[in-house]
C-alpha positions in Angstrom: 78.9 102.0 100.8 77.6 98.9 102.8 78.1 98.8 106.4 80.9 96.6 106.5 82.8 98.8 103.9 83.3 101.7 106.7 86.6 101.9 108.4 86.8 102.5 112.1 89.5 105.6 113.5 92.2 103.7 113.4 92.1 102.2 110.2 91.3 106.0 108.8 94.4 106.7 110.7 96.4 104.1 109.1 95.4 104.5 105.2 96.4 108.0 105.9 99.6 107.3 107.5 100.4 105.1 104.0 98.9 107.9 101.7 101.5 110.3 103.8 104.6 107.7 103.6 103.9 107.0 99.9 106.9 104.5 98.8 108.1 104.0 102.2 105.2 103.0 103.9 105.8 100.0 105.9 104.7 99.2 109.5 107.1 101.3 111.7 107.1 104.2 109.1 103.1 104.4 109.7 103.6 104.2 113.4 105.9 107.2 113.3 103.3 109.1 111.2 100.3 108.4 112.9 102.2 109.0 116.5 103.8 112.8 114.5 100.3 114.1 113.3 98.3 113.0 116.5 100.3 113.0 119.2 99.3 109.7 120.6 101.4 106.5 121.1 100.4 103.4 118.9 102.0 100.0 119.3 103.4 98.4 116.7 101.0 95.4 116.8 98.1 97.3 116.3 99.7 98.7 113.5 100.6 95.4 112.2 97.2 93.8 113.1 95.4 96.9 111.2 97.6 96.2 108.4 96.2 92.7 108.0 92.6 93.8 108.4 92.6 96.2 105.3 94.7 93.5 103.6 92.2 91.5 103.6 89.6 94.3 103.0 91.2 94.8 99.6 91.9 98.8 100.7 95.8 98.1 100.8 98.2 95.5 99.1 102.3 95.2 100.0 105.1 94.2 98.2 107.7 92.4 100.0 111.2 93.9 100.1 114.4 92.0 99.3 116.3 91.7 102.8 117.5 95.1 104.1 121.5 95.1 103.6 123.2 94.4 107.3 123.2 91.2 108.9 120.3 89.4 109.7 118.5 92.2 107.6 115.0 91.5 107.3 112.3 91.9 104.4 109.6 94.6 104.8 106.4 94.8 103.9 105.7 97.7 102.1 102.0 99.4 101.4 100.2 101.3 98.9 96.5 102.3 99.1 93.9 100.3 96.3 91.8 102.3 94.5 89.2 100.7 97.1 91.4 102.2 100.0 91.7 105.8 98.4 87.6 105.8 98.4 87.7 105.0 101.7 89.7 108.0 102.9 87.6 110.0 100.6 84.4 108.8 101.9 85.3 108.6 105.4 86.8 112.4 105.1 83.6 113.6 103.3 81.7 111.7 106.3 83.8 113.9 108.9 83.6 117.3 107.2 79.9 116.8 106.7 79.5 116.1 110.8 81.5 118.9 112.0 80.3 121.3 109.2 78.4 123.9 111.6 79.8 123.1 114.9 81.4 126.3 116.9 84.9 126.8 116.2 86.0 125.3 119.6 84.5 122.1 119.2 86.3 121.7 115.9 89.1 122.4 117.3 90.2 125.3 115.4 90.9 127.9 118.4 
């Protein structure tokens, strides 16, 4: 992969979040993901914002929802992984396992 094909943390944490949510990924749906498995708070923007990123980085593509059913109901934006987007994750997870292959059991956070 070239250098600008690597995604930082956050975008990792986001087209794993969409992989998780499957049909129903859209923005707040990742945000409750990423916030369940980690434990940390994300804002919605940067969710949004990240969103836009691998948009344009060709690792996701949305399809816009017709307009949810209660007044003022508004369209989503909903998000799949691109074949580009699933290497990504695999690459960026084969990257991780290969760096923490051989640490102690504490740094890995297994104990």
């Amino acid at each position: 992969m070239a250098k600008g094909d690597f995604v930082g943390e956050f975008e990792l944490y986001v087209l794993i979040a969409i992989a998780h949510a499957g049909d129903e990924a859209y923005g707040v749906t990742i945000r409750q993901e990423i916030e369940r498995r980690t434990g940390r708070v994300v804002a919605i923007g940067a969710v949004h914002a990240t969103l836009a990123r691998l948009d344009e980085k060709g690792l996701v593509r949305y399809r816009v929802s017709d307009p949810q059913p209660v007044p003022g109901g508004k369209r989503r934006k909903f998000f799949r992984l691109t074949a580009a987007g699933e290497r990504a994750v695999r690459h960026s997870a084969g990257m991780l396992a290969r760096m923490l292959d051989g640490l102690s059991p504490e740094l890995r956070g297994l104990r």
